[in-house]
C-alpha distance (Angstrom), angle and dihedral (degrees) to the residues before:
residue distance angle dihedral
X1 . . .
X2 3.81 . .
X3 3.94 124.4 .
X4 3.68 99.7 -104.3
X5 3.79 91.8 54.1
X6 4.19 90.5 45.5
X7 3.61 84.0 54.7
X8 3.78 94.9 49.0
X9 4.10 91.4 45.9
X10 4.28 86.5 54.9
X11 4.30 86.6 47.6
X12 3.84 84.3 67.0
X13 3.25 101.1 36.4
X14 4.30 94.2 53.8
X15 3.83 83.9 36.1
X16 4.00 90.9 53.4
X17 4.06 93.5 46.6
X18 3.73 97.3 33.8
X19 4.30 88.4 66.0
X20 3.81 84.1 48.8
X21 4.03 94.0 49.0
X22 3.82 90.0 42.3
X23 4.05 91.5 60.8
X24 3.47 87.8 45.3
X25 3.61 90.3 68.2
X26 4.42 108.7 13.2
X27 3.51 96.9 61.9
X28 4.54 85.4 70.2
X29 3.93 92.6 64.0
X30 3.95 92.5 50.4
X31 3.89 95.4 47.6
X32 3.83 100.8 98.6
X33 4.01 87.4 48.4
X34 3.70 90.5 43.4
X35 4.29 88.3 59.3
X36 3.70 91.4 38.6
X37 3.41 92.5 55.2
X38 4.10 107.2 37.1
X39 3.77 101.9 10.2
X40 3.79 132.8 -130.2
X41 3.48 105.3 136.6
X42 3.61 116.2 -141.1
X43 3.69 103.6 -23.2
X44 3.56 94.7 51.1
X45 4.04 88.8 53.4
X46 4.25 87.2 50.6
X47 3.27 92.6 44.7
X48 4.28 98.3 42.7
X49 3.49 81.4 69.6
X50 3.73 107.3 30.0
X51 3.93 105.9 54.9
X52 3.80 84.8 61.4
X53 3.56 89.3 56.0
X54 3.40 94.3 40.0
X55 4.01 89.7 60.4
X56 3.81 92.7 36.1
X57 3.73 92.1 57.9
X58 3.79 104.4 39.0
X59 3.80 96.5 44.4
X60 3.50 97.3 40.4
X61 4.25 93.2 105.6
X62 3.80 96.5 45.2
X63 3.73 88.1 53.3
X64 3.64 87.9 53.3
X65 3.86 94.2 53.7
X66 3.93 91.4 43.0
X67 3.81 84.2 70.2
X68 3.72 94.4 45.3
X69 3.92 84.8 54.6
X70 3.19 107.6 39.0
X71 3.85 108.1 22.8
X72 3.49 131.9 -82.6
X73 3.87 99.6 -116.1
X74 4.12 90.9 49.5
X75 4.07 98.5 44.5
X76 4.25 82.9 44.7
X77 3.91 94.5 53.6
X78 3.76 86.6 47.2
X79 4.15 102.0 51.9
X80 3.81 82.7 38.7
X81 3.69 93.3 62.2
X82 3.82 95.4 27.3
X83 3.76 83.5 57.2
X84 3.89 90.0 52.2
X85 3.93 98.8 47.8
X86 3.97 91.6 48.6
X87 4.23 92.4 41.0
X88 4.49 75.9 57.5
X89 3.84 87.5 45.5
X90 3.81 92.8 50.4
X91 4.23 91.5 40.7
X92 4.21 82.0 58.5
X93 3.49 103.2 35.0
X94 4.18 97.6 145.3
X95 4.35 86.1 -159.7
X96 4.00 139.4 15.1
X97 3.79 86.2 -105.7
X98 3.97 92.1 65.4
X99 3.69 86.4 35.9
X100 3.74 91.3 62.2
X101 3.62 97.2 37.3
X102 4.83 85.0 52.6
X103 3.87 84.3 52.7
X104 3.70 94.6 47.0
X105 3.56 89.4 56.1
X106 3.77 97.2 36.0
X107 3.83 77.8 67.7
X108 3.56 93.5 57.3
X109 3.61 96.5 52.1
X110 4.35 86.6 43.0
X111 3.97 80.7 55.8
X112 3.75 98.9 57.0
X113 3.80 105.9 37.5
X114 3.74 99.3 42.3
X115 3.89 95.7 66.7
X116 3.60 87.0 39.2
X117 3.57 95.1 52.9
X118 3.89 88.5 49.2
X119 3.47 92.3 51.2
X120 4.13 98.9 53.0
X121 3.62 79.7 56.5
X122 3.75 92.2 56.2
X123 4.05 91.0 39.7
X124 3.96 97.6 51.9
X125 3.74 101.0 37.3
X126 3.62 119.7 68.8
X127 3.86 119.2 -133.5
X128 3.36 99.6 -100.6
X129 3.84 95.5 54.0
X130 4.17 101.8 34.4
X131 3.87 97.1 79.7
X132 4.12 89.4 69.1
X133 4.10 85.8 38.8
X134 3.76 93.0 53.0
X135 3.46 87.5 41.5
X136 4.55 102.2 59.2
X137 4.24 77.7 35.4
X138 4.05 80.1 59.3
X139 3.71 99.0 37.8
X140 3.88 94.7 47.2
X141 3.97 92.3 50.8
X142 3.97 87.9 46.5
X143 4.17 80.6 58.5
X144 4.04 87.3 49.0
X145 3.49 82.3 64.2
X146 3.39 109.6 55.2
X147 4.54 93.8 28.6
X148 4.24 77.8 56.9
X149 3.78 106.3 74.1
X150 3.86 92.9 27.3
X151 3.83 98.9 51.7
X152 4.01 87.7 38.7
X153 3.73 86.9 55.9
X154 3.68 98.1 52.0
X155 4.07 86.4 43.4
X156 3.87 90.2 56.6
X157 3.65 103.4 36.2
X158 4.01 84.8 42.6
X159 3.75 106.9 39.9
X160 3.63 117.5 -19.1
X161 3.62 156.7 -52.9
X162 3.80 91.6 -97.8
X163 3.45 95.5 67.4
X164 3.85 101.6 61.7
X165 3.68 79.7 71.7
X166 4.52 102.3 33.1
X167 4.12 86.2 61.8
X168 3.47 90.8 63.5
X169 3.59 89.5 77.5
X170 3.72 110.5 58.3
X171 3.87 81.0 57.4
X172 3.98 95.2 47.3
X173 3.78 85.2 49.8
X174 4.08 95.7 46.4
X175 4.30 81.1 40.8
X176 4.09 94.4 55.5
X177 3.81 93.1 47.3
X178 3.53 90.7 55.1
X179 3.46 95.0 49.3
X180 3.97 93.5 49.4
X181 4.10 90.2 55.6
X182 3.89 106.3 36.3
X183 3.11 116.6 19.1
X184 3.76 109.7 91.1
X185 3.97 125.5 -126.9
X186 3.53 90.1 -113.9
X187 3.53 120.6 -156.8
X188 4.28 128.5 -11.8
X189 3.42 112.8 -104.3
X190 3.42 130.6 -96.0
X191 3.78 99.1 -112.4
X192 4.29 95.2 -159.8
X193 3.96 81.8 53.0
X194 3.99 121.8 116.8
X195 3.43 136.2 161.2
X196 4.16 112.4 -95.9
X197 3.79 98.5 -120.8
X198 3.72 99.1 -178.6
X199 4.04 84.7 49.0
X200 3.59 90.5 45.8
X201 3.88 97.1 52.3
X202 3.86 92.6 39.9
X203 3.52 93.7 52.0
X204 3.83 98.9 43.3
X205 3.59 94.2 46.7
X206 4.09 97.4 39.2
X207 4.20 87.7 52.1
X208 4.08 95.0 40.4
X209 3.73 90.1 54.3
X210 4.05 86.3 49.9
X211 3.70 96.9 43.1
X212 3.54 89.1 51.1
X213 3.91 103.2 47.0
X214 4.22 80.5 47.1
X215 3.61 91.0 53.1
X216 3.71 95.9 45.5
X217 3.60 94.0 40.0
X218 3.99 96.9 95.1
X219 3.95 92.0 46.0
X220 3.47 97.5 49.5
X221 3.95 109.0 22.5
X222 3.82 130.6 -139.8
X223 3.76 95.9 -67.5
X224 3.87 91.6 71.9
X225 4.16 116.0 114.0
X226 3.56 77.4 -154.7
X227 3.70 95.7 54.9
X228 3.71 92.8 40.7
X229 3.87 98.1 46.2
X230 3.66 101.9 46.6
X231 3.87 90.0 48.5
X232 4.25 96.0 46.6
X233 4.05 83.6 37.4
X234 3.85 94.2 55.5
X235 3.90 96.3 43.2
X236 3.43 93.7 47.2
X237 4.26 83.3 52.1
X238 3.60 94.6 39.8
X239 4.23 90.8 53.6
X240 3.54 88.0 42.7
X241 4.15 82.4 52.2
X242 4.08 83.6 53.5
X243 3.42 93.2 46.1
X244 3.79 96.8 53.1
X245 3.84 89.0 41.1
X246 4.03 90.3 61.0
X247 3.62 87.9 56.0
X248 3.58 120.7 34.5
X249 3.87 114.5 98.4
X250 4.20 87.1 -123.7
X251 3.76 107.4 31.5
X252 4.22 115.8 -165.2
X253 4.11 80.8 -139.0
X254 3.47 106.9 32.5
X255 4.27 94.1 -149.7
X256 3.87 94.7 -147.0
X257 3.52 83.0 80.0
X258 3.78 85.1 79.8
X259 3.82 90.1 55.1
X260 4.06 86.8 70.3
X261 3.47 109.6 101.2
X262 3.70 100.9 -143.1
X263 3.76 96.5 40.2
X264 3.91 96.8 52.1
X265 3.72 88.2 42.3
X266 3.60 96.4 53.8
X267 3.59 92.9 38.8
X268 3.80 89.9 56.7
X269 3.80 93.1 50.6
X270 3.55 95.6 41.0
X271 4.38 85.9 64.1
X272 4.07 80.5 46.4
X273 3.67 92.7 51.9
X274 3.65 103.9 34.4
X275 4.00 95.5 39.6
X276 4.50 85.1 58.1
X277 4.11 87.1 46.6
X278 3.68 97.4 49.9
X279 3.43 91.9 48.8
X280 3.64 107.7 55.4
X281 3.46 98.2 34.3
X282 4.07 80.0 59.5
X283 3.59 86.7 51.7
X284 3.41 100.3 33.5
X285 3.87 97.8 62.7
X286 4.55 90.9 40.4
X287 3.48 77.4 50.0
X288 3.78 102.4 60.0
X289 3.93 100.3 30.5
X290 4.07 94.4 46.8
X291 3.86 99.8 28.0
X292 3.89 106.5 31.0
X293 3.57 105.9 29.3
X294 3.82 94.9 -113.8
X295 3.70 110.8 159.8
X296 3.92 115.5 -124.7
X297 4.02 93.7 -93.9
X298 3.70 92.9 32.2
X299 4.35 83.6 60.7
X300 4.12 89.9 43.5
X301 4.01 92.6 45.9
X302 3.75 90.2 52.6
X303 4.06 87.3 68.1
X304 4.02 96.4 60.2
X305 3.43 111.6 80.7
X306 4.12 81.1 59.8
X307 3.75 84.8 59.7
X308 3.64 95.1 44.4
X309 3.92 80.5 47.4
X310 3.71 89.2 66.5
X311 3.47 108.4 21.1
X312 4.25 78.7 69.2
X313 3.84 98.8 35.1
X314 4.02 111.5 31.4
X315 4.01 91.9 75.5
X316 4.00 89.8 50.7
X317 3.89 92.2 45.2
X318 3.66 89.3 47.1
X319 3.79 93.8 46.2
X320 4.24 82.8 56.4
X321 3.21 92.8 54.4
X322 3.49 102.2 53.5
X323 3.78 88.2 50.5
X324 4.12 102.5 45.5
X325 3.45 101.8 22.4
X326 4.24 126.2 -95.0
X327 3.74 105.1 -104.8
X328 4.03 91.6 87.4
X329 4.00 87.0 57.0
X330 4.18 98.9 39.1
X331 4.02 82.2 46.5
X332 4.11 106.8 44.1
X333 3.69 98.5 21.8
X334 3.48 100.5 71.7
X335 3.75 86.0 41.1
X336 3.68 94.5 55.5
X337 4.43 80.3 39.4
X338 4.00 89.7 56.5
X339 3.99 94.1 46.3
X340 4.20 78.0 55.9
X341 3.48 83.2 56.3
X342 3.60 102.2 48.6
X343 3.98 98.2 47.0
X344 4.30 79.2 68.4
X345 3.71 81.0 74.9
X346 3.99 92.3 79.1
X347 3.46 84.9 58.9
X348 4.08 114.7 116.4
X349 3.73 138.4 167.5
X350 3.81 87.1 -77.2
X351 4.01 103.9 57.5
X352 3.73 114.7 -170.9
X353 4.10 105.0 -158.6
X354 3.33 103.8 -150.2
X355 3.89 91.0 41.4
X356 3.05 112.3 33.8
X357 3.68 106.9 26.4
X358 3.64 116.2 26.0
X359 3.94 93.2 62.1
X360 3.32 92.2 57.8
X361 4.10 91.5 48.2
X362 3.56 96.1 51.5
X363 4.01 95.1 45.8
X364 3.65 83.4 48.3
X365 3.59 99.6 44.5
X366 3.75 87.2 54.4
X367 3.75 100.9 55.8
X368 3.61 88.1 43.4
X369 3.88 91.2 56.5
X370 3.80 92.2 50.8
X371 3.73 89.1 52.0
X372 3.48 113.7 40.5
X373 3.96 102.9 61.1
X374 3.57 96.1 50.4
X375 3.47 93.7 37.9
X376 3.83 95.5 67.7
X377 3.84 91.2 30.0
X378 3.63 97.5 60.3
X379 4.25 92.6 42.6
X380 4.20 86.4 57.4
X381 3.77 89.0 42.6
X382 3.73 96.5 53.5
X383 4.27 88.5 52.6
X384 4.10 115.9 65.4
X385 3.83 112.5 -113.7
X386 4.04 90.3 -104.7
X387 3.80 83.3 66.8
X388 3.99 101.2 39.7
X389 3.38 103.0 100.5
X390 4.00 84.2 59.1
X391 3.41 97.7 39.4
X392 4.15 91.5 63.7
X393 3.91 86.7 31.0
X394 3.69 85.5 67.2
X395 3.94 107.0 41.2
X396 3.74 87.3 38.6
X397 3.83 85.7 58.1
X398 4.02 93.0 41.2
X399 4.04 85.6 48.7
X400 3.59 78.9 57.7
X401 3.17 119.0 42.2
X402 4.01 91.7 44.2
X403 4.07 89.4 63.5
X404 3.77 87.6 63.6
X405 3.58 107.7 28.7
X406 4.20 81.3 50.5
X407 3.69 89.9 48.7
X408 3.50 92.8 53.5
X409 3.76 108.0 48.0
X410 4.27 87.2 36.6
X411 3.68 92.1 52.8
X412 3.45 94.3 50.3
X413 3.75 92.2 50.3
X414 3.50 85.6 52.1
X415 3.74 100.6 44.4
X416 3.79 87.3 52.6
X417 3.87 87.0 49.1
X418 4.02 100.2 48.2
X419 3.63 86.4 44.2
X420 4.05 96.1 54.2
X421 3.97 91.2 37.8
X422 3.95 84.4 54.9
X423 3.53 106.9 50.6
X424 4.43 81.2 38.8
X425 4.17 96.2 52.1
X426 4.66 86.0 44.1
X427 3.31 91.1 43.8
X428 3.94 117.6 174.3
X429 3.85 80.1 9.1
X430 3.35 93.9 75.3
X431 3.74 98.8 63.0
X432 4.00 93.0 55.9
X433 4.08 107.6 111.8
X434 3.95 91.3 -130.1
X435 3.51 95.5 54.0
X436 4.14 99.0 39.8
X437 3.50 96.5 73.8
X438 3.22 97.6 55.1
X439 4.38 96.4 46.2
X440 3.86 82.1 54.8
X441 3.36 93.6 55.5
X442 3.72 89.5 50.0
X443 3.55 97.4 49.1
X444 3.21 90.2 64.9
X445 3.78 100.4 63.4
X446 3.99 107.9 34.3
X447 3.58 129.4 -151.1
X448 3.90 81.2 21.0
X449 4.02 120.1 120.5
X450 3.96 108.1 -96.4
X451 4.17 103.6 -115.0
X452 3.84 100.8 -96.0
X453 3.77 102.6 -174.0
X454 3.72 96.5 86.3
X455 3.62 96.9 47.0
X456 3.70 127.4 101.4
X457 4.10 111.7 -108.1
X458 3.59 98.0 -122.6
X459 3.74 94.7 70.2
X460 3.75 101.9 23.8
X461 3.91 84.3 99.0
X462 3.56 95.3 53.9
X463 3.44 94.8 36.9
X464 4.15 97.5 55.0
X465 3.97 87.7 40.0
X466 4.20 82.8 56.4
X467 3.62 93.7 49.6
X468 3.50 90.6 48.8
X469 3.88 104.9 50.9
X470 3.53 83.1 40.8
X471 3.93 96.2 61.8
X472 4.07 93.4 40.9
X473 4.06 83.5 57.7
X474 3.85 88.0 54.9
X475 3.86 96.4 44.7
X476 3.86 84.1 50.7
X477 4.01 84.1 52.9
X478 3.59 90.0 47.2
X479 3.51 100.4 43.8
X480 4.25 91.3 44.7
X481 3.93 82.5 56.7
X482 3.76 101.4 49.0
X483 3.70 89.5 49.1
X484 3.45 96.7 49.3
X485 3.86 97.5 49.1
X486 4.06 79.3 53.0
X487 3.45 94.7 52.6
X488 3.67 89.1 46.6
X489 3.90 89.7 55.8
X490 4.10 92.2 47.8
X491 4.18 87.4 59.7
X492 3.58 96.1 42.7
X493 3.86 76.5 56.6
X494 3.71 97.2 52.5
X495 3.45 104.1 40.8
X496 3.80 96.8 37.7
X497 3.73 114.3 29.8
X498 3.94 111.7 91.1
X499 3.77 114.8 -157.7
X500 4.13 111.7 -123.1
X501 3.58 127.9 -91.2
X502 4.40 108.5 -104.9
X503 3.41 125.6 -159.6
X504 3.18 134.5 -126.3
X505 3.84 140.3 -169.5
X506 3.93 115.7 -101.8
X507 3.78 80.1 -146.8
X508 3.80 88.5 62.3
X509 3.80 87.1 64.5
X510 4.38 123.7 74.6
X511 3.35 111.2 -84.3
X512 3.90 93.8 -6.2
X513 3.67 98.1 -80.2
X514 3.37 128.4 129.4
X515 3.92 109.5 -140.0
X516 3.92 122.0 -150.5
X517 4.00 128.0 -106.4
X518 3.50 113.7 -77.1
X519 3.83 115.8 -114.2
X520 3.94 91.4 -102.8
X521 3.32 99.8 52.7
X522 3.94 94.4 -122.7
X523 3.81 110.5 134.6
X524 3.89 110.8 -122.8
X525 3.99 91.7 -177.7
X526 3.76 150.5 -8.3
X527 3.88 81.5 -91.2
X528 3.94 107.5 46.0
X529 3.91 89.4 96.0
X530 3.45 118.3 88.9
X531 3.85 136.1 -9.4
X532 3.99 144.2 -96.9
X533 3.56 128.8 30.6
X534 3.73 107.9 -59.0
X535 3.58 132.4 172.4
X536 3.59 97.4 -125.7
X537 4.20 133.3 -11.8
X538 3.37 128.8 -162.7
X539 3.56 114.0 -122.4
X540 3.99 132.6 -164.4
X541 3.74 113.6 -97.9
């Protein structure tokens, strides 16, 4: 395949994600229009943008193995335009109800092409070339990120609501065409292959009932039968899933996977990493608007210069990889991430930007872009290309599901911090009846203002100044937490990652023979490996 074609085939692939990571994030700017228009109150503005991550999350592996069965290219074209009819669906939706039900299956179609699209990526580019591919397909979605909320807002303020979702289809359209002239057909099916219905429903059903409880989690706390049940209910499905997996003749996730080095490795440090990102940019932005007195685009503006960060850097870092190997950037980027992570500690109530914040952004921003390329890359490389769609089916899903699972046991953590450091900084305060109502009623929504209408003057002061200390102690918390799990994730890089083998022609070598390892293990040459005169050997990076 030549170059210009390769880079036409990883257009359609960022273009085919990038509408998916968009709605991810859009959809937030337009929820007060959104009620004012159709209704619903509260729940229907949760839930406008939860059911499609409801259906993103849980689906997320069957998607993966669609493409495995039924090629990449076809299952791609199909989300692609399933993602197109259901953006039109939302962009007409006559009441919340059928708003809900467009972003449930916008989901859906968000679960099927994005492993797909991951997967052509790992079909068309050969190894040595996919860690700088994965990495501008990384960099552009991190842009889809930040171009969501603003271009939403300009939609809404300048047109309306329903547009956030009707501009998805020009793009859809330009996507599908793409698709239909360079993306190659891939692979012939495997005639004897069928889709693992029992697997499917078990796994579906076993991660909706978990993404759900995880969602609902910060609403409705711990206590909740709710809560409680659909989490115990959708692990016990989910092991059943692994259970039936390990013993069906055709599995949907075929579990040796997990006996790969590399791809159980990275898998395992991509919950580290991802768990530590999800929850301090949850914090971070609560933080800002409730602590700080940063408007709501002031909080999401203070997040693009990490995007820039990568959009510039993530190609480059994945090019290095390819060419020395990717256990130096799995290892030291998330170390250089969590020391990011840990300048947020000099944050306090009164957050200077360009102080106090922006260092610790750009050296974040920096580790991140070292890691994430070759993170991904070296998960698809360790899984064959029969099994790719799967293979970024499940560490999409694991990237996933640690954001909210990490959300949910950190914020409790630091709920039950802000609350104790509250009633500690008021002291005897605290126990008088006209003030307890009201230091319930914050404890329930740390590193939020406590509600000062009701209370007396006197101690308002005292009592705001309380609140406030209180909630930069809890960021701290969070923020020591999130760096930490990073951390962990850049050792289990380190110690665990093993470079790939390269090879290398025997011709290369003197004579055309291949010499053996010396007896200390130091290499002396590309050809002190093995012995006799091969074509090719692979070599240690």
């Amino acid at each position: 395949m030549t170059a210009a074609r390769k880079r036409l085939v990883l257009v359609a692939a960022i273009l085919g994600t990038t509408v998916v990571t968009v709605d991810s994030t859009v959809v937030n700017v337009a929820l007060p229009a959104i009620r004012d228009d159709l209704g619903g109150g509260l729940a229907g503005q949760q839930w406008t943008s939860n059911a499609y991550l409801l259906t993103l999350g849980s689906l997320l592996l069957i998607g993966g193995s669609l493409g495995d069965i039924f090629g990449e290219r076809r299952v791609f074209a199909m989300g692609v335009a399933g993602f197109g009819v259901t953006s039109l669906l939302c962009a007409v939706a006559p009441t919340i109800e059928v708003l809900i039900a467009a972003r449930a299956l916008q989901g859906v179609a968000g679960a099927v092409l994005t492993p797909a699209a991951l997967a052509v990526i790992v079909t068309t580019f050969p190894p040595d070339e996919r860690g700088k591919a994965v990495g501008a397909w990384t960099a552009w979605g991190g842009i889809g990120v930040v171009l969501g909320p603003l271009i939403g807002g300009q939609l809404v303020d300048q047109a309306s609501w329903r547009w956030i979702f009707a501009i998805n289809v020009p793009l859809v359209l330009a996507t599908i065409l793409l698709i239909l002239r360079v993306v190659p057909e891939g692979r012939e099916r495997d005639p004897d292959a069928r889709v693992d219905v029992v697997g499917a429903l078990l796994c579906a059903f076993g991660l909706a009932l978990m993404t759900f409880g995880l969602i609902e989690q910060p609403l409705r706390g711990w206590g909740d039968p709710l809560i409680v049940g659909s989490i115990a209910i959708g692990a016990g499905l989910f092991g059943g899933f692994l259970v039936w997996e390990s013993r069906t003749a055709r599995p949907m996730l075929p579990l040796d996977l997990f006996r790969r080095h590399n791809f159980a490795i990275g898998n395992f440090e991509t919950f580290a990493m991802y768990g530590g990102l999800g929850v301090l940019f949850f914090l971070l932005v609560l933080f800002l608007q409730q602590v700080a007195g940063y408007s709501a685009t002031e909080a999401g503006l203070t997040t693009v210069p990490v995007t820039l960060v990568m959009f510039a850097l993530s190609t480059r870092f994945g090019m290095l990889a390819d060419r020395h190997g990717p256990r130096f950037f799995m290892g030291v980027g998330p170390l250089v991430t969590a020391a990011g992570l840990a300048l947020t500690l000099r944050v306090d109530q009164d957050v200077d930007y360009l102080t106090d914040l922006l260092p610790a952004l750009l050296v974040f921003a920096l580790g991140l872009s070292m890691t994430v390329a070759p993170l991904t890359a070296t998960v698809l490389a360790d899984a064959d290309e029969r099994n790719a769609g799967v293979a970024s089916g499940v560490n999409n899903a694991i990237a996933r599901v640690a954001g909210l699972v990490a959300i949910a046991a950190v914020g409790a953590v630091v709920a039950a911090s802000y609350g104790s450091a509250l009633e500690d900084k008021l002291g005897p305060l605290a126990e008088r009846p006209e003030l307890s109502r009201a230091i319930e009623d914050a404890k329930s929504e740390p590193l939020a203002p406590v509600p000062s209408d009701e209370l007396p003057a006197a101690v308002r002061p005292r009592v705001e100044q309380a609140a406030a200390d209180a909630s930069v102690e809890a960021f701290h918390l969070g923020a020591g937490i999130a760096a930490t799990l990073v951390a962990v994730g850049g050792i289990l890089g380190l110690i665990g990652i093993q470079n790939p083998r390269r090879e290398v022609e025997a011709s290369e070598c003197p004579g055309g023979q291949l010499v053996g390892v010396p007896e200390d293990g130091a290499r002396q040459s590309p050809c002190d490996w093995d012995e006799g005169p091969l074509e090719t050997v692979s070599l240690p990076s």
